[in-house]
Each structure stands twice: as structure tokens, then as C-alpha cells.
C-alpha positions as CSV (number, residue, x, y, z in Angstrom):
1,X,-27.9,-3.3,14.9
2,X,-27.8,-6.8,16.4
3,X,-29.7,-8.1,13.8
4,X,-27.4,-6.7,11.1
5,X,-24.4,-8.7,13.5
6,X,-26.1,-11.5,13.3
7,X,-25.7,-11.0,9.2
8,X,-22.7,-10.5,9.5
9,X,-21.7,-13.8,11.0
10,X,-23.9,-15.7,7.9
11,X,-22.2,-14.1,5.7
12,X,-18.7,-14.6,7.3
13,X,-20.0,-18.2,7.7
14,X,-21.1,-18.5,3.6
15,X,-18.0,-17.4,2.6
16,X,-16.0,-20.0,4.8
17,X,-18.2,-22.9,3.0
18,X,-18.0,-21.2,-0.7
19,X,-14.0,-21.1,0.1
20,X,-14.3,-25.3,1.0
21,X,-16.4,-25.5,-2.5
22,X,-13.5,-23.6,-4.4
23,X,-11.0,-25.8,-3.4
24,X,-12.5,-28.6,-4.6
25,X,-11.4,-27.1,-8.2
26,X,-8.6,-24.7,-7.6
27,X,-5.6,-24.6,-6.4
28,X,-3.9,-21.9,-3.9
29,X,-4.7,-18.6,-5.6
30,X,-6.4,-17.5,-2.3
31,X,-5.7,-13.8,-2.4
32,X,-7.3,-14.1,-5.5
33,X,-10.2,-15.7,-4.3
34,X,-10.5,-13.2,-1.6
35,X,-10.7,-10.3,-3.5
36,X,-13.2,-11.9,-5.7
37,X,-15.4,-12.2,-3.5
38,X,-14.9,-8.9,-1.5
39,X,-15.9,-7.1,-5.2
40,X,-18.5,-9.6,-5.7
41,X,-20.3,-8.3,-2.1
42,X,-19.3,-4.6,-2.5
43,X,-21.2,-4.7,-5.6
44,X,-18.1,-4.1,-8.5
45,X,-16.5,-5.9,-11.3
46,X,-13.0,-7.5,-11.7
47,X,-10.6,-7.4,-14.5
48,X,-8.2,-10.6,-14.1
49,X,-5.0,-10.4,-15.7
50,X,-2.4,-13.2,-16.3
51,X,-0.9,-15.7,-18.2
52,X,-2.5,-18.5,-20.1
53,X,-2.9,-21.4,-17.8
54,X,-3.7,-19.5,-14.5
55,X,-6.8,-21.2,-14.7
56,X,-8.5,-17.7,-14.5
57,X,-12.0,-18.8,-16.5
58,X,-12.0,-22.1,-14.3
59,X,-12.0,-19.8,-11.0
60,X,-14.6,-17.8,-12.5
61,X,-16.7,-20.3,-13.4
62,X,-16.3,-22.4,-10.4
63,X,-17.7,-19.3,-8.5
64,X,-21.0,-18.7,-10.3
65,X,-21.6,-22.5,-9.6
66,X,-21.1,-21.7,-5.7
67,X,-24.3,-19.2,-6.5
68,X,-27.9,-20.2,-7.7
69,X,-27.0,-17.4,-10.6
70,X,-27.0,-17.6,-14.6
71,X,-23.6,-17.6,-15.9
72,X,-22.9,-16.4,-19.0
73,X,-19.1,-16.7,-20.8
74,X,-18.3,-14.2,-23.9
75,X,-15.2,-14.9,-25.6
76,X,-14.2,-11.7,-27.3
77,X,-12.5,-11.7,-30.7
78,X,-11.6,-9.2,-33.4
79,X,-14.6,-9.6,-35.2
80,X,-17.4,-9.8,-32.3
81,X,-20.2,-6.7,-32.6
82,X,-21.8,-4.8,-30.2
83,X,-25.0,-6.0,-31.0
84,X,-23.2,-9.8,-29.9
85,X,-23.0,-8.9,-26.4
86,X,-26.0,-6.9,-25.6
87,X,-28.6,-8.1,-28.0
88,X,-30.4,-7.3,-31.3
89,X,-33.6,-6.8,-32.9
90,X,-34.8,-9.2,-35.4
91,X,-37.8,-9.4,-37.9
92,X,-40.8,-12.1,-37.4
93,X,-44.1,-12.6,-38.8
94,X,-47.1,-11.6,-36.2
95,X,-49.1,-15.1,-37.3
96,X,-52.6,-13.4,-36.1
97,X,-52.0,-10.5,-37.8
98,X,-49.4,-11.2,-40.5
99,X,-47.5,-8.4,-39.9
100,X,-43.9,-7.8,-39.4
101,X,-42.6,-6.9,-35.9
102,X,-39.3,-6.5,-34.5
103,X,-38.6,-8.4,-31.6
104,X,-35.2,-8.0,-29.2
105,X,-33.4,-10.8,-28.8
106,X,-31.4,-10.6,-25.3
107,X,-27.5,-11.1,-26.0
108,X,-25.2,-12.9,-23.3
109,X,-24.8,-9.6,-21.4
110,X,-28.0,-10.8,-19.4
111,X,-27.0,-12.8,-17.1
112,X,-25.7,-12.6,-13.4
113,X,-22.1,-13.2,-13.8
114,X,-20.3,-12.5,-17.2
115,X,-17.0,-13.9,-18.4
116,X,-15.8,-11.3,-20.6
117,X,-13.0,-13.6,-21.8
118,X,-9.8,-11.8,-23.3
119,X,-11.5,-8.5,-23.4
120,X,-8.3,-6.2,-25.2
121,X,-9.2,-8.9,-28.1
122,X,-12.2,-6.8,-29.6
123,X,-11.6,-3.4,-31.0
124,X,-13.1,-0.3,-28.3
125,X,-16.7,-0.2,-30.2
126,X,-17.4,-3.7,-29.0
127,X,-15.3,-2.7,-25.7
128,X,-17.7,0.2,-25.1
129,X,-20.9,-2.0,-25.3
130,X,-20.0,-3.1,-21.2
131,X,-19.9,0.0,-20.8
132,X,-23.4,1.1,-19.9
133,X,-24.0,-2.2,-18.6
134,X,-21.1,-2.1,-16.2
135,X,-21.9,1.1,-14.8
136,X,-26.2,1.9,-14.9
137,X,-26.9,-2.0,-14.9
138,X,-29.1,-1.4,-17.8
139,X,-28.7,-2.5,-22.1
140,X,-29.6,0.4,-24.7
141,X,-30.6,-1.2,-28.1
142,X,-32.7,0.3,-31.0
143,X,-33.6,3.1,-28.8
144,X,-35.7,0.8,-26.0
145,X,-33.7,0.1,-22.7
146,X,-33.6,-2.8,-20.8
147,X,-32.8,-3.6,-17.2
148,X,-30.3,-6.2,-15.9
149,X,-31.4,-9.2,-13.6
150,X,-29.7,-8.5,-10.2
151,X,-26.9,-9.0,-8.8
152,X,-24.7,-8.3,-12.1
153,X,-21.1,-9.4,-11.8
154,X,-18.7,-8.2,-15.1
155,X,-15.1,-10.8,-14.5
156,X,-12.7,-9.6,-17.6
157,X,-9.7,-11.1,-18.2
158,X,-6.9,-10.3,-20.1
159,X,-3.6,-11.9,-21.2
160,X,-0.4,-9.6,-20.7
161,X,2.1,-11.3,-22.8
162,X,0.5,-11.3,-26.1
163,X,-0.3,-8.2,-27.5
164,X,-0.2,-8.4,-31.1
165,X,-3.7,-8.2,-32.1
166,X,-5.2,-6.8,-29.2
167,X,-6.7,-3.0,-28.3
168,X,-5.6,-1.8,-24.9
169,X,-9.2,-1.2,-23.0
170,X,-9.5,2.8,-22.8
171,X,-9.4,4.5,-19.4
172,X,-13.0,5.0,-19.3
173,X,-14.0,1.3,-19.4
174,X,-11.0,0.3,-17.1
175,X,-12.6,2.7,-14.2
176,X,-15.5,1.0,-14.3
177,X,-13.1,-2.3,-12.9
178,X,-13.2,-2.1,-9.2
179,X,-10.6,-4.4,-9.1
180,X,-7.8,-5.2,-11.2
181,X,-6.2,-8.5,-10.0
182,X,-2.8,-10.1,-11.4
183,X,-2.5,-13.5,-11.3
184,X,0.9,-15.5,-10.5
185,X,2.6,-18.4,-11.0
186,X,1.6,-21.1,-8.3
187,X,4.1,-22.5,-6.0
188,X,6.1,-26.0,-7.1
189,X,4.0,-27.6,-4.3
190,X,0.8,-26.1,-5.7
191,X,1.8,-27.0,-9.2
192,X,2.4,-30.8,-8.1
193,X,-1.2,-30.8,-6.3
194,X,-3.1,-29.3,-9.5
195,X,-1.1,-31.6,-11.6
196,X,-1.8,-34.8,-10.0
197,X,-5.6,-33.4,-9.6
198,X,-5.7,-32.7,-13.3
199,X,-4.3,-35.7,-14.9
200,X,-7.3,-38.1,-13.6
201,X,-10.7,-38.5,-13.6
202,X,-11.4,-36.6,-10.7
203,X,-14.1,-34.8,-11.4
204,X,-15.7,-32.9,-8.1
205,X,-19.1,-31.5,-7.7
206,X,-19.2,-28.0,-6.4
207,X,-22.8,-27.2,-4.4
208,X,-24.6,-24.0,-4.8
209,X,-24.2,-22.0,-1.4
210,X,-26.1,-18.9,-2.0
211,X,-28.8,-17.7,-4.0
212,X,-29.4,-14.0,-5.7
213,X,-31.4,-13.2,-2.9
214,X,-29.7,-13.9,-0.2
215,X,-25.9,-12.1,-2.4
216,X,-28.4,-8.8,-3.1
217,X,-29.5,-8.9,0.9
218,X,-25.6,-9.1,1.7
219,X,-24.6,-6.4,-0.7
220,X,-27.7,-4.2,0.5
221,X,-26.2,-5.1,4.8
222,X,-22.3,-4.1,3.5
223,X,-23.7,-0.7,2.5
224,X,-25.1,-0.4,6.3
225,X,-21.4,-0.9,7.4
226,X,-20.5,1.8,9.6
227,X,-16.7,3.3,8.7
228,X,-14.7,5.2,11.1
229,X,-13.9,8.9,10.3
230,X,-10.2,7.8,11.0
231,X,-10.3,5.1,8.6
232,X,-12.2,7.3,5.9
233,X,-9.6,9.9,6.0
234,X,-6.5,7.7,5.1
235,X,-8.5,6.2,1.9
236,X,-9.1,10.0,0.7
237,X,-5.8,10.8,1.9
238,X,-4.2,7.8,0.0
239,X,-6.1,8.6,-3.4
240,X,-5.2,12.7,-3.1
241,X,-2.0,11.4,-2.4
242,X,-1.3,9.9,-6.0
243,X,-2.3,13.3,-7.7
244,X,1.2,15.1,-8.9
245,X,-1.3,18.5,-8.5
246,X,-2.0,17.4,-4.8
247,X,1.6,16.8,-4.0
248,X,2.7,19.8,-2.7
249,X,0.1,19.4,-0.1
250,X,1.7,16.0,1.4
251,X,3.4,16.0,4.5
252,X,6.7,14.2,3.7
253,X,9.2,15.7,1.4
254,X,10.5,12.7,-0.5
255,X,6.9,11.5,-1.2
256,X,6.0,14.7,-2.5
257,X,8.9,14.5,-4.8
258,X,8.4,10.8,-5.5
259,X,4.7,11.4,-6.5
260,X,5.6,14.4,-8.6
261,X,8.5,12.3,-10.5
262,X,6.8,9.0,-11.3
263,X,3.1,9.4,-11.7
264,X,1.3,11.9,-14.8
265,X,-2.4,11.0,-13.8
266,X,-3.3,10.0,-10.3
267,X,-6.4,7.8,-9.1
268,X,-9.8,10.1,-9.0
269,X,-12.6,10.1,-6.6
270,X,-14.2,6.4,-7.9
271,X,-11.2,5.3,-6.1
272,X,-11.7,6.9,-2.6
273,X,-15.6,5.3,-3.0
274,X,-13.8,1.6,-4.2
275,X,-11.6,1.8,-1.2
276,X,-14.7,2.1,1.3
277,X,-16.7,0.1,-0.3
278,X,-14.2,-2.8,-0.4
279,X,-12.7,-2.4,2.7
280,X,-16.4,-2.7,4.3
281,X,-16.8,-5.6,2.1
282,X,-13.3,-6.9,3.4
283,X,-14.5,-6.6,7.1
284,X,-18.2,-8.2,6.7
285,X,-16.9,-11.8,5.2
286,X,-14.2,-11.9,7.7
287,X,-16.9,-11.7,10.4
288,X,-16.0,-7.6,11.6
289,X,-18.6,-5.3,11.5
290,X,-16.5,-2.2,10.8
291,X,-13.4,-1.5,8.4
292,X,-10.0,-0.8,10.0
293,X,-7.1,1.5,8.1
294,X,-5.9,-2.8,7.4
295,X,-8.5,-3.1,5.6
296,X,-7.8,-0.2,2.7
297,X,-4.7,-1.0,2.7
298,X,-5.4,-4.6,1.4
299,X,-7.6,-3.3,-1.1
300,X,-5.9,-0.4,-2.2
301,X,-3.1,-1.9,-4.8
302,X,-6.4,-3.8,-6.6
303,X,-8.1,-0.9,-6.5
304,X,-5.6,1.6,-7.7
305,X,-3.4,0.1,-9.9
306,X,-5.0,0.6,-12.9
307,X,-6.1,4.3,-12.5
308,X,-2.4,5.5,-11.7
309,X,-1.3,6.5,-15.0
310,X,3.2,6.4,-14.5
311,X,5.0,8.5,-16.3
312,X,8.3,7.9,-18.4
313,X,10.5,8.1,-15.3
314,X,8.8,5.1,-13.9
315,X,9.4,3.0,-17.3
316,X,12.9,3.6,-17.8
317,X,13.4,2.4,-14.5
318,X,11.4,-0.4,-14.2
319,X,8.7,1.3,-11.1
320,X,5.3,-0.1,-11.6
321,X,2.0,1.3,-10.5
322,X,2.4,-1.4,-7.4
323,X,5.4,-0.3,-6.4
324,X,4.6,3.1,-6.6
325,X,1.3,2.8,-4.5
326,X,3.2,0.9,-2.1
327,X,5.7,3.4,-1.5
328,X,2.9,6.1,-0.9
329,X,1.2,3.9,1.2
330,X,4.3,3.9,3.7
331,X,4.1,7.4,4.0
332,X,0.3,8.0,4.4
């Protein structure tokens, strides 16, 4: 137990130093970088959505080179095939032999962290190849399976604006996201420091902090994080709470009501186990060796707000998925 404390504290420590590296590059966007790194050490992946110019590939990239880990960027398009991002067999002379083989050629799916970059670009076949990747850490191809270097990190991001073009990721693959993150707009006083930092040669060096070891050794300690029954509770109680079926079983009135007017689908299981798992994630890089209720709540808008399906009530008047998780979250 001690010894895991004393884990605890290097990891709380690494992340303060990885933070300082980040800055050199990027701007604000702390949150951000927070619950980057609480999925990256709770073992998930992150869908990052905003606008062009959030400098959401920089921030990715800028992260793996914090870590002693490959890096591997996939810009999706219309016309990218499966066989693109996991691999594909091709056809070479055996020179002792002089027979054909096939051999598999390893796509840019193996790596440690992939930037799947505009994702709702590529039609659901190519979609679907992360699939099996995100979920078993392993790559299917002409019947032969392959396993994934540890630790595998999926960042997606996604443009909201533009959707001409684009194929909205089915539910499936969006519940394999721990996290789905919006970026904003930074403050004026942010803007003015990325402008000036942007506009000259600066041109900073970020240091590797920590290698796949010593990320698979933190991920394997976060799993050892004790959770309070208390604290357990409210994330079940929270998910249960989004499930119109489940709403005549809440406490308060005017959330049952609420719930049962705004929301069609409500989060499932996978998000009672994301909650935990980030909140315990949460606690170990802030230096705490247990989860508090604080901690789900911080994680629970990322964690739920893309496995909330609202109904037509909440579109015609303007109620988000965020909204609506926050106004649940009051009552819980």
C-alpha cells in the first residue's frame, strides 16, 4: 500500500512536468489537457471535437512527444480503405525458394498513439476498421490476427461545423470513446499570447517525460485504486439516472419528468465503468489515492455526452446532452 503511495506521488509529479512541456506549445486549453491525460492513464480513447484552428492535432501531437511512444497520424478522407489503416497483405518472391508468399504489411494503426484526423470524413466501413482495435487492442487481416504494441491511445477528432461530406460515426464506434471533449474558443488574452508565439521563429523543444513502461506500470497502479462504495453508488446512480425506463425509479419528481421528456436513449453500463475508471485516474495525477463523488462529477459530462441520445423535445428547444446531464447531476 505505501509503495503504491509512493506511485502515486511520481505519477502526480510526471504529470506536473508533462503539463510545463505542453505549455511550451499550447496555449490555455487546460481542461483539455486534463482530461487527456486522465483517459490516457485510465486506459481509453478521446474523440476531440471543435473548430478548425483549435490547434487540436498540435495538442495531440505535442503529447506523444512528452512520451518515448510511436506516433502515428491518419488523416481520414472519403476515399481511405480499411485495409489503409490496419494493414494488407502483399505478394513477394521467396528468392531461396522462388515462390510467391504473402506477406502483411502493418498499416498506421500500429502504433502507440493514433491521430485519427477528421474521422466522420470516411464512410462507416473504413470507420469500423478502429473498431476492433479500439476495443480488443488487436488488428484482424486475411484471417491472421495481430496484437497491438502497448499502451494504445486512439485521439479522433472531428469538425462540427462542416458536415457536407461527412458520415456521422455510428453509436457503436462512438462508445468505444471514453471521452468526448469539445474544444472552445480561447480567451482574447490567450489568443494574443498564441498569436505573438506563432508569428516568429519560436520554435520550442518538448522533452520526452515518460516511457511506455513506466505509462503501462501507471495504468496497471490506477486499476489498484481503491473506490468508496459511496462514491460508486452516485456514478451508477447518475448513469441509471439518464434511462427514460429507470425514471420512475428516481427520487425527485421533476427529474423524473425531465429525464422522461428530453432523453430517448440513456448512457449504458460502459459508462458507469468510464466514470470509475476516470475518476480514479482523476484522483492518481492529482496526487489522491482515492476518488471522491468530485471526481465523477468532473468526468461525467466527457464521459456521457455522447451516449445520451435527446429526443425532439430537447432540439426544438435548444437542451443539449450537457445541459441535460447537468441538470441530472443536481439532483443525484
Amino acid at each position: 500500500m505505501t509503495n503504491d503511495k509512493d506511485k502515486i506521488a511520481e505519477i502526480s509529479t510526471a504529470i506536473k512536468t508533462i503539463r510545463k512541456e505542453l505549455k511550451k506549445v499550447i496555449i490555455g486549453q487546460d481542461d483539455i489537457i486534463e482530461q487527456l491525460l486522465v483517459s490516457l492513464f485510465a486506459k481509453g480513447h478521446c474523440l476531440l471535437i471543435g473548430v478548425p484552428g483549435l490547434a487540436k492535432t498540435l495538442l495531440i501531437r505535442t503529447l506523444a512527444q512528452t512520451m518515448d511512444l510511436k506516433f502515428n497520424r491518419i488523416q481520414f478522407t472519403p476515399d481511405l480503405m480499411p485495409g489503409d489503416i490496419s494493414g494488407t497483405e502483399v505478394i513477394e518472391d521467396n528468392i531461396s525458394t522462388g515462390q510467391k508468399i504473402f506477406r502483411f504489411v502493418a498499416g498506421p494503426i500500429f502504433a502507440n498513439v493514433v491521430l485519427a484526423d477528421e474521422i466522420n470524413r470516411t464512410p462507416p466501413k473504413t470507420q469500423s476498421a478502429l473498431l476492433q482495435a479500439m476495443e480488443e487492442h488487436e488488428v484482424t487481416a486475411a484471417g491472421n490476427t495481430y496484437t497491438l504494441e502497448e499502451p494504445f491511445f486512439v485521439l479522433a477528432t472531428q469538425n462540427p461545423i462542416e458536415q457536407e461530406g461527412t458520415y456521422p460515426l455510428p453509436e457503436a464506434q462512438l462508445d468505444r470513446f471514453m471521452f468526448n471533449i469539445w474544444l472552445d474558443y480561447p480567451s482574447k488574452e490567450e489568443e494574443v499570447q498564441i498569436v505573438r508565439m506563432t508569428t516568429t521563429d519560436y520554435n520550442p523543444k518538448v522533452d520526452k517525460i515518460l516511457s511506455a513502461k513506466q505509462i503501462l506500470d501507471f495504468q496497471e497502479l490506477i486499476r489498484r485504486v481503491p473506490v468508496a462504495d459511496n462514491v460508486l453508488e452516485f456514478a451508477v446512480n447518475l448513469v441509471r439516472s439518464t434511462r427514460p425506463n429507470n425514471a420512475n425509479n428516481i427520487a425527485d419528481a421533476s427529474t423524473s419528468e425531465y429525464v422522461k421528456k428530453y432523453i430517448s436513449y440513456g448512457a449504458g453500463p460502459r459508462a458507469s465503468q468510464y466514470l470509475i475508471r476516470g475518476a480514479k485516474s482523476r484522483a492518481a495525477i492529482s496526487g489522491r489515492f482515492a476518488p471522491d463523488i468530485d471526481d465523477i462529477r468532473a468526468v461525467a459530462v466527457p464521459v456521457m455526452r455522447h451516449r445520451i441520445v435527446a429526443n425532439f423535445n430537447a432540439e426544438a428547444e435548444n437542451i443539449s446532452t450537457t445541459d441535460i446531464i447537468n441538470t441530472i447531476m443536481k439532483q443525484v
